[in-house]
C-alpha positions in Angstrom: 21.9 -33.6 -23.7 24.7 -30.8 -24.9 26.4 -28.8 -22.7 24.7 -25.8 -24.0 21.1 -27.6 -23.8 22.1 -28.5 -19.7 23.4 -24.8 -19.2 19.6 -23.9 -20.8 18.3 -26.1 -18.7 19.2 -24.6 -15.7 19.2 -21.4 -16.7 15.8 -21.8 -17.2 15.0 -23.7 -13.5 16.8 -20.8 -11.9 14.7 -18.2 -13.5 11.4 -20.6 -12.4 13.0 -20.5 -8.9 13.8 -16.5 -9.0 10.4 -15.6 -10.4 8.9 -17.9 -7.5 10.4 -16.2 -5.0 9.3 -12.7 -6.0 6.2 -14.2 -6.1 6.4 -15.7 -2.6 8.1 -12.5 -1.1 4.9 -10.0 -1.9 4.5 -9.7 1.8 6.6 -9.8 5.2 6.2 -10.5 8.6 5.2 -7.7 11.5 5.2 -9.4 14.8 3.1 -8.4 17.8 2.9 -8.6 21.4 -0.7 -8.9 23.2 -1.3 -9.9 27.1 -1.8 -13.6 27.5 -5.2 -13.5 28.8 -6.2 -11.7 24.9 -4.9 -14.4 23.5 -6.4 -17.4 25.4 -9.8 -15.7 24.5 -8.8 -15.5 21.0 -7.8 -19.2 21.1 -11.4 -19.9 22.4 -12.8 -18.0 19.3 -12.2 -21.1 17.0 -14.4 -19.8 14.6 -12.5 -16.3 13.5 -10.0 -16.4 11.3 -7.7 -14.0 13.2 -4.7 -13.8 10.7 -7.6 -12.8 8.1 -9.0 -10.3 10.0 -6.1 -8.5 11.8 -4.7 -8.7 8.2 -7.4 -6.6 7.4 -7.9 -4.4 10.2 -4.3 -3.4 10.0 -4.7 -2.6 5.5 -7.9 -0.4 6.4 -5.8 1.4 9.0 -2.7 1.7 6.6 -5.2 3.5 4.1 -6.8 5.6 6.5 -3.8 7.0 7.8 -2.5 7.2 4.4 -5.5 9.3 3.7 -5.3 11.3 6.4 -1.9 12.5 5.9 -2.7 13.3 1.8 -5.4 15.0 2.7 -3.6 17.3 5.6 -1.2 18.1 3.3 -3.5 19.1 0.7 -5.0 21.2 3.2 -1.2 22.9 3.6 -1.2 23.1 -0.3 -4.8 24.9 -0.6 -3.9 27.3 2.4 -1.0 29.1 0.0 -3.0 29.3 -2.9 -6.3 30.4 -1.2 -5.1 34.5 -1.3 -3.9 35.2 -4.1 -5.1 38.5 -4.6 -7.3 37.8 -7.5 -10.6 36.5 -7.9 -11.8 33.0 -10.2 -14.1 34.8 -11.9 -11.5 37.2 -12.8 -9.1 34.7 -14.2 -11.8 33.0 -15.9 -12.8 36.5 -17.9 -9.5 37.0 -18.6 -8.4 33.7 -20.1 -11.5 33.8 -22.1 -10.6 37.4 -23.4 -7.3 36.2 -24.2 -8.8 33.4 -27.0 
């Protein structure tokens, strides 16, 4: 193998290696703390998959609260363009005037 084949040749198992770790890396860790007597219940709960559903429970809240905040500043948005001394129907007449 050529030196310039080799140099390929690794150039090409460290790109493999970079593109698998931005794969890999699509998520991180939060950690937790929940009073020991939650936890031994959840340990007798073998049939929940609690990484799964927490996992869950905490994307629906993400969204919600993601929601929520859009929509409350929508709401701050719409409140400065609810008076603005004209009416729809009037702007509506006179755009179509203007064609």
């Amino acid at each position: 193998m050529t030196y310039s084949r080799l140099a390929f040749f690794f150039v090409g198992i460290r790109i493999c290696i970079e593109y698998k770790h931005i794969i890999m890396t699509t998520s991180s860790v939060y950690t937790i703390r929940i009073p020991t007597d939650v936890r031994k219940i959840m340990d007798e709960m073998k049939d929940v998959n609690w990484q799964s559903d927490i996992r869950q429970m905490v994307e629906d809240l993400v969204r919600e609260k993601k929601r929520q905040t859009l929509l409350a500043e929508a709401h701050e948005l719409r409140k400065g363009t609810k008076n603005i001394g004209v009416s729809a129907s009037e702007l509506i007449r006179e755009d179509r005037d203007a064609r």
